[in-house]
Structure formats: C-alpha cells, structure tokens
N, CA, C and O atoms as a Tinker XYZ file with bonds, in Angstrom:
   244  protein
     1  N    169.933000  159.881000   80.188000    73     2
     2  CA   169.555000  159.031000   81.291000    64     1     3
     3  C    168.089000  159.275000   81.630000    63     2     4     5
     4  O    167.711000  160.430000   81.435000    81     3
     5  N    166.913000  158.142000   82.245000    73     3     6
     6  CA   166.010000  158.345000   82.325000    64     5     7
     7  C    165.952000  158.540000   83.759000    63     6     8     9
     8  O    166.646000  158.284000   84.742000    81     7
     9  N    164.084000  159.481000   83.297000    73     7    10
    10  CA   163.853000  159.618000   85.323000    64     9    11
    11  C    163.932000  158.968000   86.126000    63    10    12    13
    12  O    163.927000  157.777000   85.813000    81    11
    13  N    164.046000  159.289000   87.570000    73    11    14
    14  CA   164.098000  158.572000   88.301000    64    13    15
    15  C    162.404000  158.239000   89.032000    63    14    16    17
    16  O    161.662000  159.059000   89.573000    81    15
    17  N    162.213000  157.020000   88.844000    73    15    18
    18  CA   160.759000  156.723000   89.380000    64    17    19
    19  C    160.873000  155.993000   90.809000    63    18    20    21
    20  O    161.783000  155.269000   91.211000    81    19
    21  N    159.230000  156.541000   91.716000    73    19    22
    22  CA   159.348000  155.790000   92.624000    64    21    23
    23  C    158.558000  154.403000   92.276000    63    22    24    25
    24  O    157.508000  154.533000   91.645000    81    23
    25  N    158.995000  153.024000   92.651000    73    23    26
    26  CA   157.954000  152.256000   92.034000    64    25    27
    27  C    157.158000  152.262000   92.909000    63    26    28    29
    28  O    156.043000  152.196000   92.391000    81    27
    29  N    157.071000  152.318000   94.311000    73    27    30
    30  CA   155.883000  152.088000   95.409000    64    29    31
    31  C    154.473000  153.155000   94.787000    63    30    32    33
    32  O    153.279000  152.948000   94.999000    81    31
    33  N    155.168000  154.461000   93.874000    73    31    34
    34  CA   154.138000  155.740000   93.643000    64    33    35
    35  C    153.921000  154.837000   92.345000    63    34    36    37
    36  O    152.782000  154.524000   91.998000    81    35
    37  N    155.001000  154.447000   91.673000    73    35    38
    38  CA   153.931000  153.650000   89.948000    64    37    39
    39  C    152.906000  152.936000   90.325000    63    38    40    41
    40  O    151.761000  153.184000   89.948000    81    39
    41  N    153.241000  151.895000   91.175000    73    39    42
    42  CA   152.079000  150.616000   91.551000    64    41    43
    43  C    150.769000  151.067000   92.241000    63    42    44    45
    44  O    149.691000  150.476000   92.178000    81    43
    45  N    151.080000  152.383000   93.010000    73    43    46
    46  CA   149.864000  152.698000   93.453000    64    45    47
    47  C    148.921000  153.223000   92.390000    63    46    48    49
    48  O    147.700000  153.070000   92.387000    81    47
    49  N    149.782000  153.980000   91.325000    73    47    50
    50  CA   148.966000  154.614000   90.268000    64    49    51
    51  C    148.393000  153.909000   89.344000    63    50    52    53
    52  O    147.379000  154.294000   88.762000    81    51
    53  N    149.315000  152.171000   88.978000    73    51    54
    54  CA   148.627000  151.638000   88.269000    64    53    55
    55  C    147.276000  150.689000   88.601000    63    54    56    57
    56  O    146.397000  150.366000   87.802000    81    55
    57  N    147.401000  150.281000   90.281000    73    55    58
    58  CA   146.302000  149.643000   90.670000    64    57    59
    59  C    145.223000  150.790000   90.147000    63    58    60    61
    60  O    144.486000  150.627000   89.175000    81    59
    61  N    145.263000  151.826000   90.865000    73    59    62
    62  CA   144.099000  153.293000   90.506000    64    61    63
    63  C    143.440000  153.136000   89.310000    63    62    64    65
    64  O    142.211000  153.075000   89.286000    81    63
    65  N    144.393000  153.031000   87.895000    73    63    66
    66  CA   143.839000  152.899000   86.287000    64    65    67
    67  C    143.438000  151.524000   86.723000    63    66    68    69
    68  O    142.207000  151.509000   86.761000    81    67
    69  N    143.814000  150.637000   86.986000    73    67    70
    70  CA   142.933000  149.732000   86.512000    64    69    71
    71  C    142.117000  149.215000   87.602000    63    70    72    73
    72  O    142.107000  147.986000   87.673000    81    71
    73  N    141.355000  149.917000   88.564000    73    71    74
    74  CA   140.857000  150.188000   89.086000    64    73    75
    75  C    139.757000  150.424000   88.229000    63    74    76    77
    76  O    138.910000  149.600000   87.884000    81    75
    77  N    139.862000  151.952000   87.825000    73    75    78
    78  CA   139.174000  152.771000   87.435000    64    77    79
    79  C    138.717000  151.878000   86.307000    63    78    80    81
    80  O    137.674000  151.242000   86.452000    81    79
    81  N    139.347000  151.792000   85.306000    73    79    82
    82  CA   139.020000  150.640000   84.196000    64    81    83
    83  C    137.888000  149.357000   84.368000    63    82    84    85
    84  O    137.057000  148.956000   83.552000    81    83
    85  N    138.127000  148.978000   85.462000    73    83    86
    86  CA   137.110000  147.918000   86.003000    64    85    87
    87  C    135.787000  148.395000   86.325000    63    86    88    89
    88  O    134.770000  147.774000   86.018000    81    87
    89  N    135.799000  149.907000   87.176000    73    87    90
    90  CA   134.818000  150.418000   87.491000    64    89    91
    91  C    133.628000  151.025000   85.821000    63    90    92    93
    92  O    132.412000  151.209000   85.783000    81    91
    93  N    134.355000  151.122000   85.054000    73    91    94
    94  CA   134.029000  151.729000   84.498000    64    93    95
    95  C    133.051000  150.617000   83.515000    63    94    96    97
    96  O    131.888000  150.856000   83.189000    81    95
    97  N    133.789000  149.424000   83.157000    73    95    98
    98  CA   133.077000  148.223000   82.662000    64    97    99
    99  C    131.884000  148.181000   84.096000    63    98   100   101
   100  O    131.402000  149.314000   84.097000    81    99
   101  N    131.442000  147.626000   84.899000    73    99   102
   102  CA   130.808000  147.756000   85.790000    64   101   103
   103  C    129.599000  148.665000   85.397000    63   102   104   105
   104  O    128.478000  148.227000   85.141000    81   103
   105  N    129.972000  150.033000   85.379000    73   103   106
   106  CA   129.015000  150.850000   84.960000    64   105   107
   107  C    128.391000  150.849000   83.966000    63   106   108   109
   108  O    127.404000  151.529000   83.686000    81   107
   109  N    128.969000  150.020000   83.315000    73   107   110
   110  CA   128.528000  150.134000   81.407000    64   109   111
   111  C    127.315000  148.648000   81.961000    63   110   112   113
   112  O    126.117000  148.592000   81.684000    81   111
   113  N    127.804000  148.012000   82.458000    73   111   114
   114  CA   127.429000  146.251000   82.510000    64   113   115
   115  C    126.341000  146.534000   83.619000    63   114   116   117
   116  O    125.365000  145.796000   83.478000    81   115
   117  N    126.256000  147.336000   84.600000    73   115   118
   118  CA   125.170000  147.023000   85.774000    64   117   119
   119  C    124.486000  148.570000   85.992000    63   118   120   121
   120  O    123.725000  148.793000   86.934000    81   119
   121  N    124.766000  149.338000   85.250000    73   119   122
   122  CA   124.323000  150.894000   85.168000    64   121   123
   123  C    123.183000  151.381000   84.586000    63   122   124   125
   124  O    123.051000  152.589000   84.390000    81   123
   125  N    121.968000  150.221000   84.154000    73   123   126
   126  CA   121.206000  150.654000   83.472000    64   125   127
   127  C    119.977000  150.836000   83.750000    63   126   128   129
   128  O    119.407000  149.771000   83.990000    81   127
   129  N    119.273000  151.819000   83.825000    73   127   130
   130  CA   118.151000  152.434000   84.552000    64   129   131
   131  C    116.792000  151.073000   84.431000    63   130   132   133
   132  O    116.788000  150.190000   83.574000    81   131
   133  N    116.023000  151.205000   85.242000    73   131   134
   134  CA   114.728000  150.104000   85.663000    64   133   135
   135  C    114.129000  150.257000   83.863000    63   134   136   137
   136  O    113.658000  149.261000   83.313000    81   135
   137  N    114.215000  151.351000   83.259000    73   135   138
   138  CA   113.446000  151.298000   82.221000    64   137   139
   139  C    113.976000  150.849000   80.954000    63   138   140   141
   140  O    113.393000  150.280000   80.031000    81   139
   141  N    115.614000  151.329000   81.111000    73   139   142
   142  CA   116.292000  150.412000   80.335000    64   141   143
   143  C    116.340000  149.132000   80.014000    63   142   144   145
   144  O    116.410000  148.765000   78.841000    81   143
   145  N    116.299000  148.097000   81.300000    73   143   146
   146  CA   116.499000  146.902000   81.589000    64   145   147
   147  C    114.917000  146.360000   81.012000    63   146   148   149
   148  O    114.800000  145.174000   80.702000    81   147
   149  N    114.034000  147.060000   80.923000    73   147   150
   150  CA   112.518000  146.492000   80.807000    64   149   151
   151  C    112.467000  146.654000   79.096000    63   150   152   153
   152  O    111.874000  145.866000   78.360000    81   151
   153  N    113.119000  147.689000   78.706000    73   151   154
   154  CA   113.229000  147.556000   77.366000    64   153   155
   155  C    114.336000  146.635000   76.553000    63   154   156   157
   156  O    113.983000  145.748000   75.776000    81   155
   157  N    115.148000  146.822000   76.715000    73   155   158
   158  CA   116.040000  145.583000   76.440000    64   157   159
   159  C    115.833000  144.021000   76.940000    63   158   160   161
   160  O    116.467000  143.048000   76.532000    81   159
   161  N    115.147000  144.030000   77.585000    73   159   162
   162  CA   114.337000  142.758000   77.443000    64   161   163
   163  C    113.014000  142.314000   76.794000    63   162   164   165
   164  O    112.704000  141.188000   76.403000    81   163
   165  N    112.196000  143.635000   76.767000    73   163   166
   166  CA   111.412000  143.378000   75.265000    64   165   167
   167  C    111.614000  143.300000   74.056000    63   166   168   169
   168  O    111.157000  142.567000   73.179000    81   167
   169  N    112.098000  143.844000   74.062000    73   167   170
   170  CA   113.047000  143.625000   72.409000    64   169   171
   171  C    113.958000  142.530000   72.378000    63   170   172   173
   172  O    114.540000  142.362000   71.307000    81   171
   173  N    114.224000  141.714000   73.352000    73   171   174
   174  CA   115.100000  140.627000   73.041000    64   173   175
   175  C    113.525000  139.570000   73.495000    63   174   176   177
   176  O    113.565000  138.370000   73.222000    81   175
   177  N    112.699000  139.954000   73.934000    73   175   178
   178  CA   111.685000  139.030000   73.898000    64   177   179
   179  C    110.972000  139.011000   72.314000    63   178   180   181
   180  O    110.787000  137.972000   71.681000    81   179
   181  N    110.587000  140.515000   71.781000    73   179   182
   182  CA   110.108000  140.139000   70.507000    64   181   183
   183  C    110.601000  139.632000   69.200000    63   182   184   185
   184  O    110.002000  139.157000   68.235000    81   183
   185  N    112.621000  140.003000   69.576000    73   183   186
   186  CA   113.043000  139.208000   68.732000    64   185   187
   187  C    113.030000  137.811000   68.829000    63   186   188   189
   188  O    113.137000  137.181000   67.777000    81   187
   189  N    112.932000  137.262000   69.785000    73   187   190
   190  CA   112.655000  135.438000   70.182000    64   189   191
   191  C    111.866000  134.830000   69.589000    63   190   192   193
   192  O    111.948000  133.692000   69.126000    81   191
   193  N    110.597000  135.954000   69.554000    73   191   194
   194  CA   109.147000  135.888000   69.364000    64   193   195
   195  C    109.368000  135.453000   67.272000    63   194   196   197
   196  O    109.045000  134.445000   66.643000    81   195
   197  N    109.821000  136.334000   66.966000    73   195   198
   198  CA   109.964000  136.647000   65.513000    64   197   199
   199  C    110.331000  135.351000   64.968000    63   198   200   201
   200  O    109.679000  134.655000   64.190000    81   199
   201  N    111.772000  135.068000   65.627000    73   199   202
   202  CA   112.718000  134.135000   65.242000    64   201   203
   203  C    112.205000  132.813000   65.158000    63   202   204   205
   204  O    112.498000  132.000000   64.282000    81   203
   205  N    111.028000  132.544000   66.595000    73   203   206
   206  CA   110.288000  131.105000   66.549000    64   205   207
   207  C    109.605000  131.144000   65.904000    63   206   208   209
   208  O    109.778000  130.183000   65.154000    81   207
   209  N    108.346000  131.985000   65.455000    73   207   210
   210  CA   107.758000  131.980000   64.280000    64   209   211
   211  C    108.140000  131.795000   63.068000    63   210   212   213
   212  O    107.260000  131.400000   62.303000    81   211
   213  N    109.471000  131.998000   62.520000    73   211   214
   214  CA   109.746000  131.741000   61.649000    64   213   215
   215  C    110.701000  130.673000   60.812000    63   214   216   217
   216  O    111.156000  130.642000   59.669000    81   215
   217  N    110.780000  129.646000   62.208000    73   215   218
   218  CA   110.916000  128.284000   61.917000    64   217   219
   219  C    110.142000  127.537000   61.495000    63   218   220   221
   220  O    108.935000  127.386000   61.680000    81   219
   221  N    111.263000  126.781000   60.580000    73   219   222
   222  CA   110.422000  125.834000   59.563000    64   221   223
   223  C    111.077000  124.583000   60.652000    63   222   224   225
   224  O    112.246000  124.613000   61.035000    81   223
   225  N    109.928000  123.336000   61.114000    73   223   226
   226  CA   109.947000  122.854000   61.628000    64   225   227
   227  C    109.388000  121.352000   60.393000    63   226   228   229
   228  O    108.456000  121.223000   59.599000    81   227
   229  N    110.487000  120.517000   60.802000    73   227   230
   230  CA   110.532000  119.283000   59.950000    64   229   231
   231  C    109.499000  118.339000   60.485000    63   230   232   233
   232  O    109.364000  118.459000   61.703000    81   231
   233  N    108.598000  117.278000   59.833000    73   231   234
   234  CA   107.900000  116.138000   60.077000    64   233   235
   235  C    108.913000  114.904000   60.053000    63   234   236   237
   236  O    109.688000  114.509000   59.182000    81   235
   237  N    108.539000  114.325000   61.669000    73   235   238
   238  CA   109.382000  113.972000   61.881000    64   237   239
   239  C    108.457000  112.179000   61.498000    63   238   240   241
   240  O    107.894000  111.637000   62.449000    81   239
   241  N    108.434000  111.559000   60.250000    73   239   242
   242  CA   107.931000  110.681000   60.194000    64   241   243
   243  C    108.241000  109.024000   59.620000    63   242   244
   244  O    107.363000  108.166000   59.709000    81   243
C-alpha cells in the first residue's frame, strides 16, 4: 500500500518547483550584467554588419 500524502502539502510544494523553475528562466533571460548586454549586442550588430555586406543584390531592370 502506498503513502499516505497530504495534497494541500503536495500543491504547496509543487507551486514552490515551479515557481522556482520560472524564477530561474527569468534569471537566465533578464540576469545579464550592463556589460554583457553591450556585448551581445555588438556582436549581433557586427554580425548584421557582415551579413549585409555580403549580399548579392539583383538589378532590378
């Protein structure tokens, strides 16, 4: 026979994990230092940079 659970104590524990779970995306997604954010946007600026330069652009005639 299995344990006996309280569910009022499961539900509190599972809001908690996924709680925590949410918090944790959060941190990954909005956690990133002023210098981080300035670099990861240069580098997604010089890849832009790269990428337009190296279109071949058709005559449109």
């Amino acid at each position: 026979m299995g344990a006996i659970v309280n569910l009022r104590q499961f539900r509190k524990q599972k809001q908690r994990q996924d709680k925590s779970a949410k918090a944790d995306v959060n941190r990954a997604k909005f956690g990133q230092s002023k210098l981080d954010k300035k670099l990861t946007e240069t580098e997604k600026a010089r890849c832009d940079q790269t990428l337009d330069s190296a279109r071949l652009e058709r005559d449109e005639d």
